[in-house]
PyMOL Python script that loads the backbone (N, CA, C, O; Angstrom):
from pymol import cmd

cmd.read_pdbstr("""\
ATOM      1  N   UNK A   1       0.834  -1.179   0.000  1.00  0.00           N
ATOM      2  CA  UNK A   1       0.000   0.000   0.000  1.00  0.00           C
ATOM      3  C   UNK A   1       0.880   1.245   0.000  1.00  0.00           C
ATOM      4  O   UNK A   1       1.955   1.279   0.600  1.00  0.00           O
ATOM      5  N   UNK A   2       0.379   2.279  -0.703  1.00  0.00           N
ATOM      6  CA  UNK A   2       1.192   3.741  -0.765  1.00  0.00           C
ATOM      7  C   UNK A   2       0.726   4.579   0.117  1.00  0.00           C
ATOM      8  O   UNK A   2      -0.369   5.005   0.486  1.00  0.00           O
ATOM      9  N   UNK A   3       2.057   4.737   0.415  1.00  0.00           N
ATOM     10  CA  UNK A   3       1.589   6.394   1.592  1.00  0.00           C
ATOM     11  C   UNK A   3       1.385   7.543   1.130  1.00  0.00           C
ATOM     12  O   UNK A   3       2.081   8.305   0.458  1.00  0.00           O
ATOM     13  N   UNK A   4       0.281   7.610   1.582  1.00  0.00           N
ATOM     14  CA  UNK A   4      -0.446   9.024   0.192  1.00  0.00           C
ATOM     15  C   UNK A   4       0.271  10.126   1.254  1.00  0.00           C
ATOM     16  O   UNK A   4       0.360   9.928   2.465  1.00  0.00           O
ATOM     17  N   UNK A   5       0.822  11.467   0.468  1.00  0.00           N
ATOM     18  CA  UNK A   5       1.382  12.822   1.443  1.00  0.00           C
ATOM     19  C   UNK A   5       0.513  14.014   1.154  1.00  0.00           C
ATOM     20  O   UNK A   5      -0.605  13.515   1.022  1.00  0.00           O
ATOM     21  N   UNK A   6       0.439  14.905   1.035  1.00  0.00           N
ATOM     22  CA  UNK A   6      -0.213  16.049   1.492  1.00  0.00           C
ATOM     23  C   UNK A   6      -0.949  16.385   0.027  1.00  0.00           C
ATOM     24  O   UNK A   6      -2.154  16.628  -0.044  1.00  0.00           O
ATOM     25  N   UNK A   7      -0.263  16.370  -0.864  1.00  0.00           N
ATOM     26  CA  UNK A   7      -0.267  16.771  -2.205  1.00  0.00           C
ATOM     27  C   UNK A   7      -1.928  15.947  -2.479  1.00  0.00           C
ATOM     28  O   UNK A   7      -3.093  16.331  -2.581  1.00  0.00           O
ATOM     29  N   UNK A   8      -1.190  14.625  -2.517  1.00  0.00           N
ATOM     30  CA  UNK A   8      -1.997  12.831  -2.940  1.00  0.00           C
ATOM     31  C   UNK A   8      -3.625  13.224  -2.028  1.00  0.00           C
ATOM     32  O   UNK A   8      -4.771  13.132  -2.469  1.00  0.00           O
ATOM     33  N   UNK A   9      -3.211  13.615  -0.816  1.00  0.00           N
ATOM     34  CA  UNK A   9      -4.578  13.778   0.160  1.00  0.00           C
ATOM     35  C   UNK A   9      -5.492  14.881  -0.732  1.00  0.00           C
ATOM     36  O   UNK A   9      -6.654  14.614  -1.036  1.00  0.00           O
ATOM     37  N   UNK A  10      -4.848  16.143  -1.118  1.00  0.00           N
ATOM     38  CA  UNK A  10      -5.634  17.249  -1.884  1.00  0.00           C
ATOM     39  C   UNK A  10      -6.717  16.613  -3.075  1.00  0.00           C
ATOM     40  O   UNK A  10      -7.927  16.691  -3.288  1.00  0.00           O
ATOM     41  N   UNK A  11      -5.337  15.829  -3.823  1.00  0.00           N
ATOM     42  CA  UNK A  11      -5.989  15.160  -4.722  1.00  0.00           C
ATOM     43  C   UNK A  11      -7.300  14.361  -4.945  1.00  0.00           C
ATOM     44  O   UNK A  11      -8.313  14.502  -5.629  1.00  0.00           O
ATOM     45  N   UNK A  12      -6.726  13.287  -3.885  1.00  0.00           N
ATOM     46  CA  UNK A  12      -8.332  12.786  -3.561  1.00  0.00           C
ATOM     47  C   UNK A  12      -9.801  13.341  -3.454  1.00  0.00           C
ATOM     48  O   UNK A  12     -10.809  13.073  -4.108  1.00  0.00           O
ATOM     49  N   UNK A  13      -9.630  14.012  -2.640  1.00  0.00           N
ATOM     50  CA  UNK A  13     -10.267  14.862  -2.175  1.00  0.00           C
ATOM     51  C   UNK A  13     -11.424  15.820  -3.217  1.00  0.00           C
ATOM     52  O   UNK A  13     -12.626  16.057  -3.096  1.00  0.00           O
ATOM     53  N   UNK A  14     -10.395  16.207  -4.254  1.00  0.00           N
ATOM     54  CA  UNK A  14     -10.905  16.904  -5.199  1.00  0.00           C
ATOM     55  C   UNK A  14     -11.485  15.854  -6.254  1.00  0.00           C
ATOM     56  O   UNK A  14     -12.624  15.990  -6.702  1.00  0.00           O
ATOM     57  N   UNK A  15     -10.591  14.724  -6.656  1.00  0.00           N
ATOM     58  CA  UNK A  15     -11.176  14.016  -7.414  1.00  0.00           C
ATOM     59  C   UNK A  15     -12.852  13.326  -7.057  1.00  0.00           C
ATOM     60  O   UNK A  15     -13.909  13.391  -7.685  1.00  0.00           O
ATOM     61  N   UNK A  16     -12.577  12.858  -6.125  1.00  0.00           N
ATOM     62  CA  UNK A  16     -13.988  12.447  -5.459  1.00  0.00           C
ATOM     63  C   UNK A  16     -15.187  13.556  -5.571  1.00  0.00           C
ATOM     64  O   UNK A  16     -16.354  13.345  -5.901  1.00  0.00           O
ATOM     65  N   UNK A  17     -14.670  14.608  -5.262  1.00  0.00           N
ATOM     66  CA  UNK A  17     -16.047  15.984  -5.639  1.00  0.00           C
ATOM     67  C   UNK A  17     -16.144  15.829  -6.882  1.00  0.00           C
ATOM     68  O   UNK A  17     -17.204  15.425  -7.361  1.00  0.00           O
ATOM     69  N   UNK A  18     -14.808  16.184  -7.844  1.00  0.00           N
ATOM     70  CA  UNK A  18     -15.001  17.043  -8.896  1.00  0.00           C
ATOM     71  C   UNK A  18     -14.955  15.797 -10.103  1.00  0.00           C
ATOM     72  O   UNK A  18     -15.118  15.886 -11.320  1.00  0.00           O
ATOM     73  N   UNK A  19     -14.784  15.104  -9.596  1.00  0.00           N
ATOM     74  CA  UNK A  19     -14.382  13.580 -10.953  1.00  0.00           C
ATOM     75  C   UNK A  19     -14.478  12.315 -10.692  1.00  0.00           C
ATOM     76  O   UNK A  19     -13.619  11.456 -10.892  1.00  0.00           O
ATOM     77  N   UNK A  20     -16.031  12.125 -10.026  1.00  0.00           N
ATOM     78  CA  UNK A  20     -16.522  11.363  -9.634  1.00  0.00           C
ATOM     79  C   UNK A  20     -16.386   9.686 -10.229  1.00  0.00           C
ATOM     80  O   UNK A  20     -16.003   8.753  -9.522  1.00  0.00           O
ATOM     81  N   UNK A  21     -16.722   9.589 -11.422  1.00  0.00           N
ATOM     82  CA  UNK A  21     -16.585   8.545 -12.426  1.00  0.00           C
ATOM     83  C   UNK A  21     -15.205   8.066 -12.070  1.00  0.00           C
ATOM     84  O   UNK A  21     -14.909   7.142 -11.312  1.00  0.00           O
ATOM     85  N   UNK A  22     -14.418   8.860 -12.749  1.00  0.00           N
ATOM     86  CA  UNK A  22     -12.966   8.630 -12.708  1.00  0.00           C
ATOM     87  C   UNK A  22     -12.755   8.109 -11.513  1.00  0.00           C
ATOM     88  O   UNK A  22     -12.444   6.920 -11.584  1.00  0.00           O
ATOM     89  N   UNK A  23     -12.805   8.557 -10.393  1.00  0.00           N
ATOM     90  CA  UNK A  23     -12.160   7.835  -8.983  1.00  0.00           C
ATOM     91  C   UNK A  23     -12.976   6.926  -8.866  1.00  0.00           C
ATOM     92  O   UNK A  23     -12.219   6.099  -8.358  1.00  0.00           O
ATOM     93  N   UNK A  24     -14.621   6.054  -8.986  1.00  0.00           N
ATOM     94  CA  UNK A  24     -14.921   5.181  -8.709  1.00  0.00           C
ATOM     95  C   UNK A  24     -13.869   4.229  -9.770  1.00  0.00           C
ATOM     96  O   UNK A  24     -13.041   3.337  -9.586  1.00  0.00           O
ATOM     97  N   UNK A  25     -14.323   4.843 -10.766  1.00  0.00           N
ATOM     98  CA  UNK A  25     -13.114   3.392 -11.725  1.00  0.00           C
ATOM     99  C   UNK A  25     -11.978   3.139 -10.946  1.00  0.00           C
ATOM    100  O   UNK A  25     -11.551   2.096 -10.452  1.00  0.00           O
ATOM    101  N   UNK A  26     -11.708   3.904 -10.936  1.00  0.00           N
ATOM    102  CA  UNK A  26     -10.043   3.561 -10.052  1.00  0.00           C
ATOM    103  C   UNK A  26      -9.770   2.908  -8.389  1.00  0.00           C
ATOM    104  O   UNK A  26      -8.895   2.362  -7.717  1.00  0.00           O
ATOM    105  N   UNK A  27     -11.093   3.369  -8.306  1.00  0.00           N
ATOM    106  CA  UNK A  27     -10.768   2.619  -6.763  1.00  0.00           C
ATOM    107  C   UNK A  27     -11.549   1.147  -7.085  1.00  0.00           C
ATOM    108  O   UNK A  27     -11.330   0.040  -6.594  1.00  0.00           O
ATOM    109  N   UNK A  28     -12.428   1.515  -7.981  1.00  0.00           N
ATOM    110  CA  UNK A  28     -13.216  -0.072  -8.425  1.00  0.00           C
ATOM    111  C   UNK A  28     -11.554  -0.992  -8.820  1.00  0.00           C
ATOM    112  O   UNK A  28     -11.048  -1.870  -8.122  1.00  0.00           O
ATOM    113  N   UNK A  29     -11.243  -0.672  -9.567  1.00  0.00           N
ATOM    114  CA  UNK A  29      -9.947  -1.164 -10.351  1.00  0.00           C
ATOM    115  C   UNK A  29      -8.278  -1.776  -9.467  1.00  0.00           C
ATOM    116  O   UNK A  29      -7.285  -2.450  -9.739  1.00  0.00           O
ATOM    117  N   UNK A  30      -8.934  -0.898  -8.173  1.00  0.00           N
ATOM    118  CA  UNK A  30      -7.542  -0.462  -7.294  1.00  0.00           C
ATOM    119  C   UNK A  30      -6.314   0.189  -8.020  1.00  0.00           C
ATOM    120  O   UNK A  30      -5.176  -0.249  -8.191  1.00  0.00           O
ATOM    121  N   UNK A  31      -6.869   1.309  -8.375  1.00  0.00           N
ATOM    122  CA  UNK A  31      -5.812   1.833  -9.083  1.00  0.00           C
ATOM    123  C   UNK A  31      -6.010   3.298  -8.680  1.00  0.00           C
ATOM    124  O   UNK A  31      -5.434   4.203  -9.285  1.00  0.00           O
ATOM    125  N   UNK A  32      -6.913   3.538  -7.548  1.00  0.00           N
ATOM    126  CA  UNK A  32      -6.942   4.842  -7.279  1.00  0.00           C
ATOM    127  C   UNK A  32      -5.555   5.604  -6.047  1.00  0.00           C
ATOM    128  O   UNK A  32      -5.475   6.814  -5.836  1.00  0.00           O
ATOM    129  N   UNK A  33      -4.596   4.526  -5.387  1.00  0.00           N
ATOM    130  CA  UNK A  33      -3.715   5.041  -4.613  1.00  0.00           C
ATOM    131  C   UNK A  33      -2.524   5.201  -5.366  1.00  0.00           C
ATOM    132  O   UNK A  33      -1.698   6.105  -5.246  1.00  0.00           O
ATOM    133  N   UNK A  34      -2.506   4.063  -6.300  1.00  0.00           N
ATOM    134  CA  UNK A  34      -1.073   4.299  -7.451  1.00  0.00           C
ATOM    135  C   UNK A  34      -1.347   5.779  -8.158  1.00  0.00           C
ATOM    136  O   UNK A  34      -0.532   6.699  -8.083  1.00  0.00           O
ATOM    137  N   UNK A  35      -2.642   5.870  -8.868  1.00  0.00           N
ATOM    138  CA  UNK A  35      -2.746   6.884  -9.469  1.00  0.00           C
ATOM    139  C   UNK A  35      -2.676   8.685  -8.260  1.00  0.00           C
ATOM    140  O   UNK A  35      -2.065   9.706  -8.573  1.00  0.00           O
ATOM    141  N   UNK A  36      -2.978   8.606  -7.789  1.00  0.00           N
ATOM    142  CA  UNK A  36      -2.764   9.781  -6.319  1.00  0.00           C
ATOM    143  C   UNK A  36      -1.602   9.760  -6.266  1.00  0.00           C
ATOM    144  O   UNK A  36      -1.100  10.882  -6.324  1.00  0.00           O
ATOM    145  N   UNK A  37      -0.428   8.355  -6.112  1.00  0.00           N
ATOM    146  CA  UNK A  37       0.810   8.785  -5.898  1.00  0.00           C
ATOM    147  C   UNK A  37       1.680   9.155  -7.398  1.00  0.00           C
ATOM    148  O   UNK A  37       2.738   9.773  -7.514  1.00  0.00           O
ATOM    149  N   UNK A  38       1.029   8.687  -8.207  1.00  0.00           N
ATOM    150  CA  UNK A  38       1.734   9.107  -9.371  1.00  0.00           C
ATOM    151  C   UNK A  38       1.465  10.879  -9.780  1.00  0.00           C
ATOM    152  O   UNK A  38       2.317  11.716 -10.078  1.00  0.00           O
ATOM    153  N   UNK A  39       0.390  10.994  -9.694  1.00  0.00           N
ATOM    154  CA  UNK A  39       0.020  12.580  -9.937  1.00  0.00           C
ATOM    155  C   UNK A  39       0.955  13.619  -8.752  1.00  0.00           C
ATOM    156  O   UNK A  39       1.466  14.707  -9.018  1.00  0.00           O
ATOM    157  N   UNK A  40       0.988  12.667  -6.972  1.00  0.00           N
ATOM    158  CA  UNK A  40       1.580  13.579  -6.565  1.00  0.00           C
ATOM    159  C   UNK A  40       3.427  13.732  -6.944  1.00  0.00           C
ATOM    160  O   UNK A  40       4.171  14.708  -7.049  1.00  0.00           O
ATOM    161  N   UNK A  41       3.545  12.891  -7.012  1.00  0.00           N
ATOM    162  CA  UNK A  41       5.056  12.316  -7.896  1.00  0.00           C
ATOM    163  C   UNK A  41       5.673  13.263  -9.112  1.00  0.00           C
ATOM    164  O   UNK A  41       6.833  13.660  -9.211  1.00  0.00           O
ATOM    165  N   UNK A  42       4.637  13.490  -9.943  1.00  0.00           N
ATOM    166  CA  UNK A  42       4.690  14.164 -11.441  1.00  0.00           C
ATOM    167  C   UNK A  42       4.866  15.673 -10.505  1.00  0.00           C
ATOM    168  O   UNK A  42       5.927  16.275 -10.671  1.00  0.00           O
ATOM    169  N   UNK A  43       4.086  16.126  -9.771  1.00  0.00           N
ATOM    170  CA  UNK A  43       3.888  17.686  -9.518  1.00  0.00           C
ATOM    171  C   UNK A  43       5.496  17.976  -8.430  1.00  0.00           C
ATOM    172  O   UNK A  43       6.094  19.047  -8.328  1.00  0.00           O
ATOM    173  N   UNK A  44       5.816  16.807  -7.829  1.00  0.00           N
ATOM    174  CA  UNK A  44       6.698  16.863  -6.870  1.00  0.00           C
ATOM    175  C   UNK A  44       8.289  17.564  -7.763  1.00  0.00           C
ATOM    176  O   UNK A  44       9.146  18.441  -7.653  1.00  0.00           O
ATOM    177  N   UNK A  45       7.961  16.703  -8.427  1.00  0.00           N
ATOM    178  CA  UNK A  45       9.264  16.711  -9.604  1.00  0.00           C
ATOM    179  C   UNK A  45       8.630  17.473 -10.541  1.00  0.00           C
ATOM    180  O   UNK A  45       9.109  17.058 -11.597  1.00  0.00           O
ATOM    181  N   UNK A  46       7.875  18.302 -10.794  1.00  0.00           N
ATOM    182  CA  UNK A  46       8.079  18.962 -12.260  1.00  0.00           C
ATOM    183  C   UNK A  46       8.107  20.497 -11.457  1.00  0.00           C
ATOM    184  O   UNK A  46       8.492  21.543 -11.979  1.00  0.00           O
ATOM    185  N   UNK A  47       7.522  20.321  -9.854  1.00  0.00           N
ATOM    186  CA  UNK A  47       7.262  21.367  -9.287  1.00  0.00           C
ATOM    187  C   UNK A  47       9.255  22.091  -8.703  1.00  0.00           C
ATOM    188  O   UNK A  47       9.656  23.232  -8.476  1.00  0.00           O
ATOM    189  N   UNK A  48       9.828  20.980  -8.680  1.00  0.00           N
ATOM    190  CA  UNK A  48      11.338  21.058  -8.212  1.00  0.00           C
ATOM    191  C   UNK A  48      11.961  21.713  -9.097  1.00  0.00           C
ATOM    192  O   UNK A  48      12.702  22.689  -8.978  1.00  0.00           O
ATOM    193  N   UNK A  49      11.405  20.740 -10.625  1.00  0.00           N
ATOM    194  CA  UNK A  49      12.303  21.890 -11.861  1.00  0.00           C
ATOM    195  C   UNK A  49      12.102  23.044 -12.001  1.00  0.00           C
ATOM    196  O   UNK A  49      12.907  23.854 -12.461  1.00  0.00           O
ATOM    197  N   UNK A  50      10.921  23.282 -11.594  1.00  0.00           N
ATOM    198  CA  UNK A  50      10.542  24.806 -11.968  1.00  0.00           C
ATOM    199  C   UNK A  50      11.101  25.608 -11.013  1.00  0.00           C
ATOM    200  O   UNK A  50      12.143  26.230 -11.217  1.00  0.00           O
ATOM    201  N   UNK A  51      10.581  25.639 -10.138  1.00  0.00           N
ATOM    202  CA  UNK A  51      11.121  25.966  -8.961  1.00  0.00           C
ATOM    203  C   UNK A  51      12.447  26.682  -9.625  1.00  0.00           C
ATOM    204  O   UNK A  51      12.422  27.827 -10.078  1.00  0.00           O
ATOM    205  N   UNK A  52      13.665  25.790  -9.611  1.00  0.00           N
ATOM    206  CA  UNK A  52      15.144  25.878  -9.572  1.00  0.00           C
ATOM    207  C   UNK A  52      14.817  27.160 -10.359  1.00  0.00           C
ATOM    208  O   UNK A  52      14.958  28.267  -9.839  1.00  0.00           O
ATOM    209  N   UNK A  53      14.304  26.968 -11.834  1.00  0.00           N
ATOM    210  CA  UNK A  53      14.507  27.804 -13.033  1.00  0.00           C
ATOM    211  C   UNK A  53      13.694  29.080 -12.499  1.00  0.00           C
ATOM    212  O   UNK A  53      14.030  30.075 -13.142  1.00  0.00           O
ATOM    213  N   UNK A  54      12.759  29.350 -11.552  1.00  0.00           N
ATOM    214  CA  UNK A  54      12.777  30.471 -11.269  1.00  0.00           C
ATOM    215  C   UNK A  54      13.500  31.067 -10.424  1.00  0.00           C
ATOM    216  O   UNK A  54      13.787  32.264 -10.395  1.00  0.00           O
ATOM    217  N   UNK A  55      13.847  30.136  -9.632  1.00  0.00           N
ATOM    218  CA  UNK A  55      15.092  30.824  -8.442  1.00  0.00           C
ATOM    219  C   UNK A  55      16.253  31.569  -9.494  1.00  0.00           C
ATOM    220  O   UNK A  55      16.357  32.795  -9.494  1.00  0.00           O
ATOM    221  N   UNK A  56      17.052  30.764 -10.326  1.00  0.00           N
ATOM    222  CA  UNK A  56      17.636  31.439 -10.808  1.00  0.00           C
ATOM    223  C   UNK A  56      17.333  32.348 -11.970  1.00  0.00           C
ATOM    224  O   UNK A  56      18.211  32.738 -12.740  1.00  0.00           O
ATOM    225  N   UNK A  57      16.054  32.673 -12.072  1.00  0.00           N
ATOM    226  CA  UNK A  57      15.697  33.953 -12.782  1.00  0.00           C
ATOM    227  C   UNK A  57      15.245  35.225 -12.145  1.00  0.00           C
ATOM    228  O   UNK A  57      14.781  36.267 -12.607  1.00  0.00           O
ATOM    229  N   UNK A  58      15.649  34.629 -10.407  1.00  0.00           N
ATOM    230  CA  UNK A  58      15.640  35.956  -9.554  1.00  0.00           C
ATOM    231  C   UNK A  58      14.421  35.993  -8.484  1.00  0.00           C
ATOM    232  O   UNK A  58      14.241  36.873  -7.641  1.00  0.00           O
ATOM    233  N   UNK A  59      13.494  34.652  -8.742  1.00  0.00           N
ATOM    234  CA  UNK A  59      12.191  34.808  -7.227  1.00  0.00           C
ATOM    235  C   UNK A  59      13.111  34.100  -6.679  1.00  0.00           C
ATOM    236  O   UNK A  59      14.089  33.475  -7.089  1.00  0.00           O
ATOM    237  N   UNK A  60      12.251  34.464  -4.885  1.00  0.00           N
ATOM    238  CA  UNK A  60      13.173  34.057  -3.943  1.00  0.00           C
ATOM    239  C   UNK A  60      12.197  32.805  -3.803  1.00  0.00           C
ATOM    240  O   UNK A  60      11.248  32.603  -4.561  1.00  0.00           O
ATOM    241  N   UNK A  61      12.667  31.744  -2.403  1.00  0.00           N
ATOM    242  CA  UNK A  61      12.616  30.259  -2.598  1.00  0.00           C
ATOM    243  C   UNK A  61      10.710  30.513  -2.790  1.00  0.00           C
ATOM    244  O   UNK A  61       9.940  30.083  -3.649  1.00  0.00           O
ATOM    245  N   UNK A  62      10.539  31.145  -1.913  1.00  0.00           N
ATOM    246  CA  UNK A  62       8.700  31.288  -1.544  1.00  0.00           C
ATOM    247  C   UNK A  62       7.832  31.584  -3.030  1.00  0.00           C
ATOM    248  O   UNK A  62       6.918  30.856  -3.419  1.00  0.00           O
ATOM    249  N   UNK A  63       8.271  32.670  -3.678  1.00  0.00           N
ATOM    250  CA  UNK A  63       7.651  33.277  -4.672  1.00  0.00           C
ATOM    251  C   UNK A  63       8.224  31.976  -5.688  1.00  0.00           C
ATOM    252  O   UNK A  63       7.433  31.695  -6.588  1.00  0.00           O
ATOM    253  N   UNK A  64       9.021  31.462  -5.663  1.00  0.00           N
ATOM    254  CA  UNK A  64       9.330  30.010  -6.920  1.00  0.00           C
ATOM    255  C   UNK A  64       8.431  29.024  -6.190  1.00  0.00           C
ATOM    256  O   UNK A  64       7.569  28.606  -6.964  1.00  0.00           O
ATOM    257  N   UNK A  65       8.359  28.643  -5.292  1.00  0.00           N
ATOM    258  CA  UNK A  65       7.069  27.773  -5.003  1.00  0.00           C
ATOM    259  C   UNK A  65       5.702  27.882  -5.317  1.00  0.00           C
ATOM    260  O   UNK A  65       5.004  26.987  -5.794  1.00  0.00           O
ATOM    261  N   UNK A  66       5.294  29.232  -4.971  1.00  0.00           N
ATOM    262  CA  UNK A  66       3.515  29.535  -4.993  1.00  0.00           C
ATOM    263  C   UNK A  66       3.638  29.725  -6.817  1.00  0.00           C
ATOM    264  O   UNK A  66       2.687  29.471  -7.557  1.00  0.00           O
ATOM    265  N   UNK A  67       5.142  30.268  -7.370  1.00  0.00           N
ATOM    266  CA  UNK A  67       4.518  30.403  -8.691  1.00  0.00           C
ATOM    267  C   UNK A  67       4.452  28.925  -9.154  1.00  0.00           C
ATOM    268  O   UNK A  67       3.367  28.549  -9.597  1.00  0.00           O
ATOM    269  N   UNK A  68       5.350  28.151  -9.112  1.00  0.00           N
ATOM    270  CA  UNK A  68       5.097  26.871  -9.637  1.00  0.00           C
ATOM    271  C   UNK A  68       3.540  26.033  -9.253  1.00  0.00           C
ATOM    272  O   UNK A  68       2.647  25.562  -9.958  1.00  0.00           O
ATOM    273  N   UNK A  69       3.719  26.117  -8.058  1.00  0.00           N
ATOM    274  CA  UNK A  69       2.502  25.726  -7.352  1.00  0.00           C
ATOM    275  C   UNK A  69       1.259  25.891  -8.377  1.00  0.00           C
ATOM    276  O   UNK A  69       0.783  24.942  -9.000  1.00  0.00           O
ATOM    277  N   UNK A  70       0.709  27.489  -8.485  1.00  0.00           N
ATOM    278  CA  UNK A  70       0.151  28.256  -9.326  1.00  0.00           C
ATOM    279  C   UNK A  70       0.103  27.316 -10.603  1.00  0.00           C
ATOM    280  O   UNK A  70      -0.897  26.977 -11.237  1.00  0.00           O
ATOM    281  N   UNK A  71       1.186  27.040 -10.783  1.00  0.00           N
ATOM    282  CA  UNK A  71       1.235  26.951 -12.537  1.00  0.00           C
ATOM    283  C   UNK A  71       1.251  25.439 -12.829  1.00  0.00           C
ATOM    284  O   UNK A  71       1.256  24.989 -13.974  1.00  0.00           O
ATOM    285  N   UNK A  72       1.263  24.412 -11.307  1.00  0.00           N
ATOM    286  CA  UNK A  72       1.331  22.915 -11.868  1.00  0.00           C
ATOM    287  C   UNK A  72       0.028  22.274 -11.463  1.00  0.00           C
ATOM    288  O   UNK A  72      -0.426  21.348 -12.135  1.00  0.00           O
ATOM    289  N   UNK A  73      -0.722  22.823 -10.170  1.00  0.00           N
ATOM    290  CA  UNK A  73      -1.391  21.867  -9.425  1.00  0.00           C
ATOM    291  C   UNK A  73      -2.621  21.227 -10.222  1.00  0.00           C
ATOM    292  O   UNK A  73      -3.261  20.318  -9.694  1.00  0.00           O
ATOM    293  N   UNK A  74      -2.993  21.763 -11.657  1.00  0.00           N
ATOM    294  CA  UNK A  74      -3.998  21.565 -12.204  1.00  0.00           C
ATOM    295  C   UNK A  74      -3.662  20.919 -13.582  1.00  0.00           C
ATOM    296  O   UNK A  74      -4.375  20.843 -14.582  1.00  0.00           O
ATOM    297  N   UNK A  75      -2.189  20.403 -13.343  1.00  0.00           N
ATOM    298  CA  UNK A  75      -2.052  19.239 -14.567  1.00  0.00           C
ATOM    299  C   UNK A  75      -1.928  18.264 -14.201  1.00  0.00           C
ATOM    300  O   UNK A  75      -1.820  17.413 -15.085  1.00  0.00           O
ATOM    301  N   UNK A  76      -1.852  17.672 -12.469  1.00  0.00           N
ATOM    302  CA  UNK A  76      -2.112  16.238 -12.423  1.00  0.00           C
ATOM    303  C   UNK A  76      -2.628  16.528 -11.044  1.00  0.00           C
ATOM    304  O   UNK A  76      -2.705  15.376 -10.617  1.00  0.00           O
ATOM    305  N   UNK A  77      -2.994  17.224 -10.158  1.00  0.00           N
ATOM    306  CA  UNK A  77      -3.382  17.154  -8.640  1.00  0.00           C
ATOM    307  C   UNK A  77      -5.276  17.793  -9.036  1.00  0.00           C
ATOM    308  O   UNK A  77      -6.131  16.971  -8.707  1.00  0.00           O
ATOM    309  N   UNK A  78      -5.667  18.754  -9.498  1.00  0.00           N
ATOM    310  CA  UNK A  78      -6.349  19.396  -9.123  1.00  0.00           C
ATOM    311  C   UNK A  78      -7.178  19.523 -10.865  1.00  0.00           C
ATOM    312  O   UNK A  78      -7.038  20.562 -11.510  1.00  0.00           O
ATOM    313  N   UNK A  79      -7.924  18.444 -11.377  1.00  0.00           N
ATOM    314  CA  UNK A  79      -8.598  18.025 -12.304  1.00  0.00           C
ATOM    315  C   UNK A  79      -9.535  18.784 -12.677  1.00  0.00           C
ATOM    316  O   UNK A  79     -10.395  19.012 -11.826  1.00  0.00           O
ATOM    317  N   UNK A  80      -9.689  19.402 -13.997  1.00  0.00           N
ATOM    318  CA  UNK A  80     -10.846  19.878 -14.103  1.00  0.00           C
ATOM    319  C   UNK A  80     -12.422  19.005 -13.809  1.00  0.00           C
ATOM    320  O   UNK A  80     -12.474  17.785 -13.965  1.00  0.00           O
ATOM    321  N   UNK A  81     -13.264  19.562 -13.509  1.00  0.00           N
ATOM    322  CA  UNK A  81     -14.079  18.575 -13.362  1.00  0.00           C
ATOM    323  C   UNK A  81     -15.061  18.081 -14.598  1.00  0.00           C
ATOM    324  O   UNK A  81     -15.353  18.728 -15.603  1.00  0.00           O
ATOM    325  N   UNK A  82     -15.461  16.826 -14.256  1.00  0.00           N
ATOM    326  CA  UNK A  82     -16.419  16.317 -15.266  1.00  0.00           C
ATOM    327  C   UNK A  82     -17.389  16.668 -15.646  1.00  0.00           C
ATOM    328  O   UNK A  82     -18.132  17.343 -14.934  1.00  0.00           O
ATOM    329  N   UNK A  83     -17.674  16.356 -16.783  1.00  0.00           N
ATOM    330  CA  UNK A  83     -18.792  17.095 -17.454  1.00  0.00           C
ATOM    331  C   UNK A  83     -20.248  16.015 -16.455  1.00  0.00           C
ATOM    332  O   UNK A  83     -20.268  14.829 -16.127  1.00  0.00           O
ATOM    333  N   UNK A  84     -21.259  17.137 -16.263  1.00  0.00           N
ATOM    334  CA  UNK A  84     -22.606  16.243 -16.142  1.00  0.00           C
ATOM    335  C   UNK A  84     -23.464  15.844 -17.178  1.00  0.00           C
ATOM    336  O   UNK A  84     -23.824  16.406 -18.212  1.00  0.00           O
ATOM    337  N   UNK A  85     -23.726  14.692 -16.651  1.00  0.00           N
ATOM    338  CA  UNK A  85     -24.762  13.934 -17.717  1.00  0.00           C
ATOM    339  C   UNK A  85     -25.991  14.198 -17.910  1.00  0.00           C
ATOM    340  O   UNK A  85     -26.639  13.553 -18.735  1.00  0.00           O
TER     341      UNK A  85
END
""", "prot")
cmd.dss("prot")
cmd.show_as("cartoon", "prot")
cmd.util.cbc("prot")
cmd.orient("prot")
């Protein structure tokens, strides 16, 4: 079993409101804790690269976080939601 962290918890969270379908498949499937840790995984690391590349374009550590933050959490943590039927 995966230890879901702070990121993975958001995720859930949102998926279950906002993307209902999707997380029953996945937890039907058992594929809903791999997938939480993979999304938080992707943001962990794409959130690090960025990060760096704004530090050295001059934000300090805080302002390279919230901007990355800003600019990743909604390509694998924070899903648009599903359309209704």
């Amino acid at each position: 079993m995966t230890t879901l962290l702070g990121y993975a918890h958001l995720a859930k969270a949102h998926w279950q409101e906002h993307c209902p379908r999707m997380y029953r498949e996945l937890e039907a499937t058992g594929q809903l804790e791999p997938a939480l840790a993979e999304a938080e995984e992707r943001t962990l690391n794409e959130m690090e690269t960025l990060q760096q590349e704004l530090r050295m374009n001059g934000s300090s550590s805080v302002q390279a976080h919230q901007q990355a933050w800003e600019l990743l959490r909604e390509k694998y943590l924070l899903l648009p939601p599903e359309a209704a039927d």
